[in-house]
SEDOKE-145805 format. One line per field, with one value per residue (C-alpha): residue in three letters; residue number from 1; x, y, z. Coordinates in steps of 0.5 Angstrom, whole numbers, plus 500, padded with zeros to 3 digits. Example, Ala and Ser with C-alpha at 12.3 -4.5 7.8 and 13.67 -1.06 7.14 Angstrom:
aa <- [Ala | Ser]
i <- [1 | 2]
X <- [525 | 527]
Y <- [491 | 498]
Z <- [516 | 514]
***
This chain:
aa <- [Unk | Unk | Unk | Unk | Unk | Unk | Unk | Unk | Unk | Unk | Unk | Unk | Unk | Unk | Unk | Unk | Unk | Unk | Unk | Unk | Unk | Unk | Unk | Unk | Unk | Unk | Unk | Unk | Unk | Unk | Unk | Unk | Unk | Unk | Unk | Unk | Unk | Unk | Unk | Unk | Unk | Unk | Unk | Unk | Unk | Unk | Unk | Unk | Unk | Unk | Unk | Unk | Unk | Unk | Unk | Unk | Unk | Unk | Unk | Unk | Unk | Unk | Unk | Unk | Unk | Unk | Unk | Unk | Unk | Unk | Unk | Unk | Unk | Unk | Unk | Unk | Unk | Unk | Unk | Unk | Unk | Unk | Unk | Unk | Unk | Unk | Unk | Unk | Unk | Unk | Unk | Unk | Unk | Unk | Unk | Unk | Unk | Unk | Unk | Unk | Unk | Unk | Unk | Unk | Unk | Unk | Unk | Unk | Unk | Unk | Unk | Unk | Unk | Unk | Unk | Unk | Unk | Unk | Unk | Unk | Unk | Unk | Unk | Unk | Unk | Unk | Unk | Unk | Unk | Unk | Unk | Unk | Unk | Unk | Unk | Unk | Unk | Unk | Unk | Unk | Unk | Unk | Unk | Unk | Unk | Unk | Unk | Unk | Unk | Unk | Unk | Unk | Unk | Unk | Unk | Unk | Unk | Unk | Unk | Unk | Unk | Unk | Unk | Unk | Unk | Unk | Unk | Unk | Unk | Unk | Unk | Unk | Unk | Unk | Unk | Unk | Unk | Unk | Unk | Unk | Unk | Unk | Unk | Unk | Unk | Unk | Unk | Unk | Unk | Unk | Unk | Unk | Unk | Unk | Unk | Unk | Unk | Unk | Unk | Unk | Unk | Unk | Unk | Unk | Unk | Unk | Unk | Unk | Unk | Unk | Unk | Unk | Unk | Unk | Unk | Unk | Unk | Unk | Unk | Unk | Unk | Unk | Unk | Unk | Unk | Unk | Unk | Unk | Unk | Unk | Unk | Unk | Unk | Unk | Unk | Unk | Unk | Unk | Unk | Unk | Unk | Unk | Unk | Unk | Unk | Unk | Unk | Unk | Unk | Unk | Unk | Unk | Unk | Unk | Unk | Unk | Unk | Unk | Unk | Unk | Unk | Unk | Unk | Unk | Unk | Unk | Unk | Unk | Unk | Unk | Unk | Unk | Unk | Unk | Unk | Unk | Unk | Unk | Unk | Unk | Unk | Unk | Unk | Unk | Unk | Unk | Unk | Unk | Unk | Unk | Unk | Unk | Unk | Unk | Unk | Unk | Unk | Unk | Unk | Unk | Unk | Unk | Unk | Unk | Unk | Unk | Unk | Unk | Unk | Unk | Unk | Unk | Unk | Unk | Unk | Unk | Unk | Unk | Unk | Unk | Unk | Unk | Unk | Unk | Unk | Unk | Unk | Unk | Unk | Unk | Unk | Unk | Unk | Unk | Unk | Unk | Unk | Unk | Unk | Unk | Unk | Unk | Unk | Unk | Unk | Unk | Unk | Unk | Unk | Unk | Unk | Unk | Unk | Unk | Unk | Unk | Unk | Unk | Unk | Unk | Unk | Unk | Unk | Unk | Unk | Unk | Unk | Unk | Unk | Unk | Unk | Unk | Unk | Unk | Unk | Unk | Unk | Unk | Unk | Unk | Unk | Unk | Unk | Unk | Unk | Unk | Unk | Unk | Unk | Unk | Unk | Unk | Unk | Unk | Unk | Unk | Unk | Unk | Unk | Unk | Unk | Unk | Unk | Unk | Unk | Unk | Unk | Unk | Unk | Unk | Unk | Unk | Unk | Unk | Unk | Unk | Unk | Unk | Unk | Unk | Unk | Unk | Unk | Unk | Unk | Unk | Unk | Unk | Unk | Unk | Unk | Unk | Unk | Unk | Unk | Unk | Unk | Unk | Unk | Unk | Unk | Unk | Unk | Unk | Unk | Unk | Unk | Unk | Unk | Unk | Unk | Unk | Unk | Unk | Unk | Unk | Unk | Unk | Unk | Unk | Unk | Unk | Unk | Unk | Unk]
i <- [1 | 2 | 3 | 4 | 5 | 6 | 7 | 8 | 9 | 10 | 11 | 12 | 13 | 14 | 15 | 16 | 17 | 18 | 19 | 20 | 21 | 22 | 23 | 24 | 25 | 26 | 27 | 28 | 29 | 30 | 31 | 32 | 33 | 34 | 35 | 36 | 37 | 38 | 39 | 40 | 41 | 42 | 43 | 44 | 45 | 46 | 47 | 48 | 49 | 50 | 51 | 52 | 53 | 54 | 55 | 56 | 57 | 58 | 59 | 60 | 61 | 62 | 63 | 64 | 65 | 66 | 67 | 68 | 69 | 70 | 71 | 72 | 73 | 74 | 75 | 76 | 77 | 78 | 79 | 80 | 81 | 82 | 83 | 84 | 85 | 86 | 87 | 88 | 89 | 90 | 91 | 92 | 93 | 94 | 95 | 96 | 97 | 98 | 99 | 100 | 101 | 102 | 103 | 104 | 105 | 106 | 107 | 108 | 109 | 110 | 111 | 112 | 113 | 114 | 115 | 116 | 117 | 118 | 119 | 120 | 121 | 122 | 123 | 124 | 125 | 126 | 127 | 128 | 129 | 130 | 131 | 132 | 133 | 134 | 135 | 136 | 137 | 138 | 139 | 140 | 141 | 142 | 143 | 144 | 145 | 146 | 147 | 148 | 149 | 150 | 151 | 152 | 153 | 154 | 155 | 156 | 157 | 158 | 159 | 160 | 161 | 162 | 163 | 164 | 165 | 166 | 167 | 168 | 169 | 170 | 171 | 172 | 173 | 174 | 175 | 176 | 177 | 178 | 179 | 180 | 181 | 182 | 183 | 184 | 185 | 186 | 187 | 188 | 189 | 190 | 191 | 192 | 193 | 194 | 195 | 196 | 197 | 198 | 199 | 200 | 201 | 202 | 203 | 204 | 205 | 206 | 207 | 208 | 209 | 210 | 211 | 212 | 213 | 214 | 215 | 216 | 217 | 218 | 219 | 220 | 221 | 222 | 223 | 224 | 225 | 226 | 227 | 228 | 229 | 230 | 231 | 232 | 233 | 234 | 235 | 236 | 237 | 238 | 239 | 240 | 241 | 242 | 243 | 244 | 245 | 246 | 247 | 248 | 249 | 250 | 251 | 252 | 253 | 254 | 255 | 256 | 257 | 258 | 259 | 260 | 261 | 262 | 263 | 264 | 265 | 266 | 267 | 268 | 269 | 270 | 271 | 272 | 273 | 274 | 275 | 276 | 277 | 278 | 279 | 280 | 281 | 282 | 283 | 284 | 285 | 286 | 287 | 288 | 289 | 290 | 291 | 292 | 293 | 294 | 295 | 296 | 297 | 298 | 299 | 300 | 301 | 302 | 303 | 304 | 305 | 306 | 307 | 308 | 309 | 310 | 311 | 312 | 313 | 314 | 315 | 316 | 317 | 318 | 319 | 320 | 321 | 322 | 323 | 324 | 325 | 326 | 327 | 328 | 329 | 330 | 331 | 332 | 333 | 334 | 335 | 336 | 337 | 338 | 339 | 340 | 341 | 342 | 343 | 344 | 345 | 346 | 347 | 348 | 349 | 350 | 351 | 352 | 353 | 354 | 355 | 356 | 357 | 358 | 359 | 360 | 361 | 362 | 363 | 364 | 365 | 366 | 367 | 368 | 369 | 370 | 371 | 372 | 373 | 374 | 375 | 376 | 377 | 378 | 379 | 380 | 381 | 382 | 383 | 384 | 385 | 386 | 387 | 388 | 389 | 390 | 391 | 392 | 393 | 394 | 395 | 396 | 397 | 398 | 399 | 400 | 401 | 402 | 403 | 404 | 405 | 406 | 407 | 408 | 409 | 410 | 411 | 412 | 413 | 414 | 415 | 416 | 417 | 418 | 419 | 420 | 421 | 422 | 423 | 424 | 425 | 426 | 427 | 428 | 429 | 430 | 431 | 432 | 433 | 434 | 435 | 436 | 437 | 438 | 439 | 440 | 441 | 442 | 443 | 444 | 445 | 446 | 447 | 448 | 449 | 450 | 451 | 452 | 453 | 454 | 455 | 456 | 457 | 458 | 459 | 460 | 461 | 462 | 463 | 464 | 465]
X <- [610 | 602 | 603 | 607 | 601 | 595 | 598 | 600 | 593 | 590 | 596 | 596 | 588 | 589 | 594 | 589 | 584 | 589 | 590 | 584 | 581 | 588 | 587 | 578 | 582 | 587 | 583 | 578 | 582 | 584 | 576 | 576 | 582 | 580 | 573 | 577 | 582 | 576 | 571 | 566 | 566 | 564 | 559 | 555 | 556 | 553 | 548 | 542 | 543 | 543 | 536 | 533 | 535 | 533 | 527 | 525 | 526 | 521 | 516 | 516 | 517 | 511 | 506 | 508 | 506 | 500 | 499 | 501 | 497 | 491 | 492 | 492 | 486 | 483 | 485 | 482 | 474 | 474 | 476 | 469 | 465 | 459 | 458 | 451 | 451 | 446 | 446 | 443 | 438 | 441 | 434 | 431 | 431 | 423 | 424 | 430 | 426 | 421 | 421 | 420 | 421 | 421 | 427 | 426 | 433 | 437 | 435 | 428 | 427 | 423 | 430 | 434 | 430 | 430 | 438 | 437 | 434 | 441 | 445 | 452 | 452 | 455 | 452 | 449 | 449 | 445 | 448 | 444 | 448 | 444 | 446 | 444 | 450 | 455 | 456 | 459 | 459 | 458 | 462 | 460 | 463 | 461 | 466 | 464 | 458 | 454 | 451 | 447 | 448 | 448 | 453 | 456 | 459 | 466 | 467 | 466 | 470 | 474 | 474 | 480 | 478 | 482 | 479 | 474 | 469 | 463 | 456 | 454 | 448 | 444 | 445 | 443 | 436 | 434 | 436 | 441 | 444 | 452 | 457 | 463 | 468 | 473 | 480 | 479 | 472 | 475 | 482 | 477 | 472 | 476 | 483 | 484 | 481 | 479 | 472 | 470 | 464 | 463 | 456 | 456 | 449 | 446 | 441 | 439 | 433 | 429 | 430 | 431 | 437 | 440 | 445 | 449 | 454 | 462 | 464 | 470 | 475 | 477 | 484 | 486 | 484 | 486 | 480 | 477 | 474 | 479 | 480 | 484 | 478 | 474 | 468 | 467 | 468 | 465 | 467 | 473 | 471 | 475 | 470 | 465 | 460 | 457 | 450 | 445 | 441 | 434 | 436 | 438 | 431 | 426 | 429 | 430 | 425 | 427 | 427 | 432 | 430 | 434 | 432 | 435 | 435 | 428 | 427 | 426 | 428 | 426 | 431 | 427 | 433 | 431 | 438 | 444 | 449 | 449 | 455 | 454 | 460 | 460 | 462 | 469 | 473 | 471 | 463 | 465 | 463 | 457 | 455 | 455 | 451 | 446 | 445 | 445 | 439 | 435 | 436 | 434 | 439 | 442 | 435 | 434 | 439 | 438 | 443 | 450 | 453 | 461 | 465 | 473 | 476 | 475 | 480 | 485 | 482 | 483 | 490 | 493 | 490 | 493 | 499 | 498 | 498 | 504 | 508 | 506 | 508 | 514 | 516 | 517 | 520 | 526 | 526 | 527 | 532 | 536 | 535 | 540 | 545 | 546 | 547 | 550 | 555 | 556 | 558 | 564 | 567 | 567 | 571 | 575 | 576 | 578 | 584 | 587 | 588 | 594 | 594 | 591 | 595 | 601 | 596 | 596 | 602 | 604 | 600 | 593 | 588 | 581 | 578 | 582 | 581 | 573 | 573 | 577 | 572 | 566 | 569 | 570 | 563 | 561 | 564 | 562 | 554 | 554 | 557 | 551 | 546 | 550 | 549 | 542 | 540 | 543 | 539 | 532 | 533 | 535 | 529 | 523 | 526 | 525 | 521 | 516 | 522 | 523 | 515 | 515 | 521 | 518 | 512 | 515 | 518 | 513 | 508 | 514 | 513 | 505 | 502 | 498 | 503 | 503 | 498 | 502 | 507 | 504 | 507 | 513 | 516 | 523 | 522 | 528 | 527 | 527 | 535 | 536 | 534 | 537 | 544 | 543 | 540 | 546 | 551 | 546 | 546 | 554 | 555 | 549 | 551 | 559 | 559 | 559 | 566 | 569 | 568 | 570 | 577 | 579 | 577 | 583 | 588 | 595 | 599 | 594 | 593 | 600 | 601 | 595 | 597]
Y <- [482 | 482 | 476 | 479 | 486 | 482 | 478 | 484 | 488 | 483 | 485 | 492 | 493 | 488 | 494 | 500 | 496 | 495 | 502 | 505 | 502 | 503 | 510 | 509 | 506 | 512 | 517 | 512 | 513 | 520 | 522 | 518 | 522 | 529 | 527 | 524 | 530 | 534 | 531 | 535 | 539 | 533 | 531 | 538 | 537 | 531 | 532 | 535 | 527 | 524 | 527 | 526 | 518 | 517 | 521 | 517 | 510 | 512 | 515 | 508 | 504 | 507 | 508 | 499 | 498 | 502 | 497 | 490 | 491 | 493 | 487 | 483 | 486 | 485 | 478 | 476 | 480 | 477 | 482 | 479 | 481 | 486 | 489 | 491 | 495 | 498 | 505 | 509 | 514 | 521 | 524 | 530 | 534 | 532 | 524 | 525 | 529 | 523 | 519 | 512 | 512 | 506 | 507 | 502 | 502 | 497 | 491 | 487 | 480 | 484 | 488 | 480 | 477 | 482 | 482 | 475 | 476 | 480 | 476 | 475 | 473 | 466 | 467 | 472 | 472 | 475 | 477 | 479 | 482 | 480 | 486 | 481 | 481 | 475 | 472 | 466 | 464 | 471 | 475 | 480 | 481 | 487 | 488 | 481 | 481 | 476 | 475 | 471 | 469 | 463 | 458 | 461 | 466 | 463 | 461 | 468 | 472 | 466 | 465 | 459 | 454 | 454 | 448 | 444 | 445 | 451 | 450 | 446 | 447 | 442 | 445 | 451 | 447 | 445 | 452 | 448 | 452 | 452 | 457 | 459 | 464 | 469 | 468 | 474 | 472 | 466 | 468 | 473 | 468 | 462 | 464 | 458 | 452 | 450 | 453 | 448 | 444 | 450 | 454 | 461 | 465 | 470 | 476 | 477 | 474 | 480 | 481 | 473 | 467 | 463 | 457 | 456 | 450 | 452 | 447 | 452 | 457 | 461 | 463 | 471 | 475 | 483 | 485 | 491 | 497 | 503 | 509 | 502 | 499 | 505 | 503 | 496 | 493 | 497 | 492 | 487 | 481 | 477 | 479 | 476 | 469 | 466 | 463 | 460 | 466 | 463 | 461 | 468 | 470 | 465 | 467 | 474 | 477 | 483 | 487 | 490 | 494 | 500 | 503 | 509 | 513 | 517 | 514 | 507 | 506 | 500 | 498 | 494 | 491 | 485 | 484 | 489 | 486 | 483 | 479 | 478 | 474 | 477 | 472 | 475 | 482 | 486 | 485 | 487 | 495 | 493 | 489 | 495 | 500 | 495 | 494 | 501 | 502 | 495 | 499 | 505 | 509 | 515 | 517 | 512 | 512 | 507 | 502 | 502 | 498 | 498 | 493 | 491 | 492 | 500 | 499 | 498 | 503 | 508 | 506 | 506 | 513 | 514 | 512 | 517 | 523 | 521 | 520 | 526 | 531 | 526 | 526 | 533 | 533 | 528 | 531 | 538 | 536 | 532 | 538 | 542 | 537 | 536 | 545 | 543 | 539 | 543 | 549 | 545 | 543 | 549 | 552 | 545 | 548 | 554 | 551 | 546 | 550 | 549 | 542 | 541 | 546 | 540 | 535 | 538 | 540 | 533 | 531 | 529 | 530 | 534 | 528 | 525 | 532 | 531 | 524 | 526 | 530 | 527 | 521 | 525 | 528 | 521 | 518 | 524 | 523 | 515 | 517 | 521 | 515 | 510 | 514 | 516 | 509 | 506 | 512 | 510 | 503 | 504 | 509 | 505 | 498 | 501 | 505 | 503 | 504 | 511 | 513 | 510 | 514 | 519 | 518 | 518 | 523 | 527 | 524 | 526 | 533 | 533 | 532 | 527 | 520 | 518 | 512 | 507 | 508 | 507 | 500 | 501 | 495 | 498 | 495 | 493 | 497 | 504 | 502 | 500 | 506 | 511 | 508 | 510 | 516 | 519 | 517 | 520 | 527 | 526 | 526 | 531 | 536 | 535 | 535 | 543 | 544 | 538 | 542 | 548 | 545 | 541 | 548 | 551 | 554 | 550 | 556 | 560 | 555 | 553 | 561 | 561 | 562]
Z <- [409 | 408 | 413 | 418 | 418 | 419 | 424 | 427 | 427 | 433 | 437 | 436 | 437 | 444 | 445 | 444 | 448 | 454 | 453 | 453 | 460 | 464 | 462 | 464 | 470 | 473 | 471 | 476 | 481 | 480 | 481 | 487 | 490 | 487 | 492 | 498 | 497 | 498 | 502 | 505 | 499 | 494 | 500 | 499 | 492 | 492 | 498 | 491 | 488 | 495 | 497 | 491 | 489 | 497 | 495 | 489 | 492 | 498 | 494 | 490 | 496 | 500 | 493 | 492 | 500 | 498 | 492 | 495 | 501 | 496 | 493 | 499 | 501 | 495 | 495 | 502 | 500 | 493 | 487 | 484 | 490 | 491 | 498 | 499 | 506 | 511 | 512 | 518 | 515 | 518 | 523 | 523 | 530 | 531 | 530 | 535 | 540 | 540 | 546 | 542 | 535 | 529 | 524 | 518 | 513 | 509 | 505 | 505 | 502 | 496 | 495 | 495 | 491 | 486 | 486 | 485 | 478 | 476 | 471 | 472 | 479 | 482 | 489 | 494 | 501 | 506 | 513 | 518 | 524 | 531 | 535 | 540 | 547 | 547 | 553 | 556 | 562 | 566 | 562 | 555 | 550 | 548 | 542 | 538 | 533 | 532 | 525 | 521 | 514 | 508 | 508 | 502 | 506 | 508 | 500 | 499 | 503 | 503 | 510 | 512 | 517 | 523 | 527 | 527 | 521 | 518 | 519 | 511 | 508 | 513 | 519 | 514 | 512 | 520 | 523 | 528 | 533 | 532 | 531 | 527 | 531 | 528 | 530 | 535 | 538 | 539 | 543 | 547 | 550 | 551 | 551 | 556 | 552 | 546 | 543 | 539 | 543 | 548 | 549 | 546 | 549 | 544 | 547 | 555 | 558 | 557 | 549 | 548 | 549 | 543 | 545 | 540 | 540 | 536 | 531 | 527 | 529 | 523 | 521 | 522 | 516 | 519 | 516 | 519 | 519 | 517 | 511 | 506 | 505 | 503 | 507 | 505 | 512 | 517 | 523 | 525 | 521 | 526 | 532 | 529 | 530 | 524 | 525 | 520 | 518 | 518 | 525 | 527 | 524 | 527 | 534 | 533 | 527 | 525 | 530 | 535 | 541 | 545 | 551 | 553 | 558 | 557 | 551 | 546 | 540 | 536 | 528 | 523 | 520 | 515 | 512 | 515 | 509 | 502 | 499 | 492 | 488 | 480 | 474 | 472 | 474 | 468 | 470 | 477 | 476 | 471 | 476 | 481 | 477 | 475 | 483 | 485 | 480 | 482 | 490 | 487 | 489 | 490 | 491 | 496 | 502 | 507 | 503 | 500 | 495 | 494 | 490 | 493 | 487 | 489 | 493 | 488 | 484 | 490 | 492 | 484 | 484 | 491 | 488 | 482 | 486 | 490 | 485 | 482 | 488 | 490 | 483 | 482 | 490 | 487 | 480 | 484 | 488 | 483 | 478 | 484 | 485 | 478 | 478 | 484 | 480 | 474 | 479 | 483 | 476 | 473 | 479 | 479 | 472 | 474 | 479 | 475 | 468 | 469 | 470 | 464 | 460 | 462 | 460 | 452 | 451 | 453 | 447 | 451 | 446 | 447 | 448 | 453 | 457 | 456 | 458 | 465 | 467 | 465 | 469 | 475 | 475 | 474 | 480 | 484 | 482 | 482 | 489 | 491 | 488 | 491 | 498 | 497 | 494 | 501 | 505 | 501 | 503 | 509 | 511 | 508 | 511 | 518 | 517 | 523 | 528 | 525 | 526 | 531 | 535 | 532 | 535 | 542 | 541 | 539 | 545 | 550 | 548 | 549 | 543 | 539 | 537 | 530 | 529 | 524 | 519 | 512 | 508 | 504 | 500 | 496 | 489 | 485 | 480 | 483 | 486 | 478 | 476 | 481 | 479 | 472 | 474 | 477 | 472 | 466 | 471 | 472 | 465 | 463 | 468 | 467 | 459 | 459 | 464 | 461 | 453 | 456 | 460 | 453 | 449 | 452 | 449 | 451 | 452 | 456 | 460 | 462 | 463 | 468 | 475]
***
């Protein structure tokens, strides 16, 4: 008898368990059909989830955009660098009103070689932007820089070759007259045959002439002037030309003369840009401070030292506050839907007492009551996040198309277009956390109606009309 018992138990307990998710299962299927009976109020109820899950997932979409192209950027200046920028000292009306004027700012030889002493750094590269015309053949090209600085700079900025080679440490040393081009000023001044050989020529008769021969194009680095990098680039790097600097110096000096209607100016510039490459990441900011106080400033204001790692600085802090004031949006908006949820099953409540009143005097218990109605607020919550999830997906993945419309509608009716969309990258983790969201929200917002439906009296509910 004691046999036939426990060989029975396994068999009753596979029973129960059957048991239990066909009942999960038909009252599955009863939520789905209460929602498809009732479609466009199930679509209002769940519009709060929709919008609010659609919310979070381009909220994190857009705040990991920002930090993959910060990384990116980061990546390609050098997470270790230091950059070291001249600044253009702001004139007072009397110096403006002058018919010739001198204007000395940025960083001498005497600021370079006390840099030099600083400890904790591997390399420092002096640039020296030659604010010579490029010309080739008879055409300018107004828009590419030409600069000279140390053969360090391509390790530093990392600057992939494309073709042909840099310029070394003994083109450096005997002062040769060759040239690197970015990716750009390449593609501008020879779009119709391969550079490497030909003659770029810096400077005009009046101000001076430089031949350089191309040995190397460089890769694309999308490096360029914009609010991302926070200052640090203040041109488009692949519209420059690399020289060696002490050829760039010995023909040209240090100064550069502007002639301008009824007036002539003349920059005393000795190095227009320092890169200086630290030892490690955690030095980087140190570094910084110890820059500031060897050029002396605030007080001194014709330099500016900037370090690539603010870049990931400013857009994690970026990031912050967006998720802030996107975060309260979405929780708001997921705050209502879930109102919105417990609001439509009260009223369902209302409607199918006497239903529930059958289901109890057909010997259902207070918990199979409970468990239906928390399954069918469930359905209508996981629905709402399914649809958002979709939603936010969809608008962060094609979102350049849609500000793009956007912009051309706006641009139809008179008004300035919208310049670019800002990068959006869907991180799996936010569509993970939508779903659990949305079911959390159906069952915390439908547990209430669903204790006030199975707390009803039987007979009340089965005399409810």
């Amino acid at each position: 008898m004691a046999n036939r018992q426990s060989h029975n138990k396994p068999v009753l307990q596979l029973r129960a368990k059957h048991t239990l998710i066909f009942f999960l299962l038909e009252n599955f299927r009863l939520g789905l059909r209460n929602l498809l009976l009732h479609r466009l109020r199930s679509l209002l109820t769940a519009l709060g989830i929709i919008f609010g899950v659609a919310a979070v997932i381009i909220m994190v979409a857009l705040g990991n955009g920002a930090k993959q192209q910060a990384l990116r950027q980061l990546e390609q200046l050098g997470a270790t660098n230091i950059v070291i920028t001249a600044q253009r000292p702001p004139e007072s009306s009397e110096a403006s009103g002058r018919q010739s004027r001198v204007l000395r700012y940025g960083v001498t030889r005497v600021d370079l070689a006390r840099l030099k002493l600083m400890p904790g750094l591997l390399s420092i590269v002096p640039m020296r932007d030659t604010e010579r015309v490029v010309v080739v053949g008879d055409k300018r090209f107004n828009a590419v820089r030409a600069i000279g600085t140390t053969p360090q700079i391509f390790d530093v900025i990392r600057l992939q070759l494309a073709r042909g080679e840099v310029f070394d440490q003994t083109h450096y040393d005997r002062a040769q007259p060759v040239a690197v081009l970015g990716s750009r000023a390449a593609e501008q001044m020879f779009p119709f045959s391969d550079p490497i050989g030909q003659t770029v020529t810096l400077g005009t008769p009046s101000t001076g002439t430089l031949q350089l021969t191309v040995i190397g194009v460089l890769e694309p680095t999308g490096l360029r002037a914009d609010a991302s990098n926070a200052d640090i680039i203040q041109r488009d790097i692949d519209l420059d030309i690399y020289l060696p600097l002490n050829l760039a110096w010995n023909v040209f000096g240090d100064s550069n003369i502007r002639v301008m209607a009824g007036s002539t100016e003349r920059k005393q510039i000795e190095i227009s840009e320092v890169w200086l490459k630290s030892e490690s990441v955690d030095r980087v900011e140190t570094a910084a401070s110890m820059t500031e106080n060897i050029l002396g400033i605030p007080e001194r204001q014709d330099v500016g030292v900037k370090a690539p790692i603010e870049i990931l600085r400013a857009a994690e802090q970026q990031e912050r506050t967006f998720n802030f004031v996107m975060g309260g949006i979405a929780g708001i908006s997921l705050l209502v839907g879930g109102i919105g949820i417990m609001n439509i099953m009260l009223a369902t409540v209302t409607e199918r007492t006497k239903e529930i009143g059958i289901r109890r005097a057909l010997g259902a218990k207070q918990r199979h009551i409970i468990l239906q109605f928390l399954i069918e607020t469930t359905v209508i919550a996981l629905a709402g996040g399914l649809i958002g999830i979709a939603l936010g997906v969809g608008v962060a993945t094609y979102l350049d198309t849609i500000v793009s419309a956007i912009s051309w509608i706006i641009q139809q009716l008179g008004s300035s277009p919208i310049v670019g969309a800002p990068p959006a990258v869907v991180a799996a983790w936010s569509v993970a956390a939508s779903c659990i969201v949305s079911v959390v929200i159906g069952i915390g917002f439908g547990l209430y109606p669903a204790v006030k439906a199975a707390r009803m009296d039987p007979i009340e509910a089965l005399r409810h009309e």
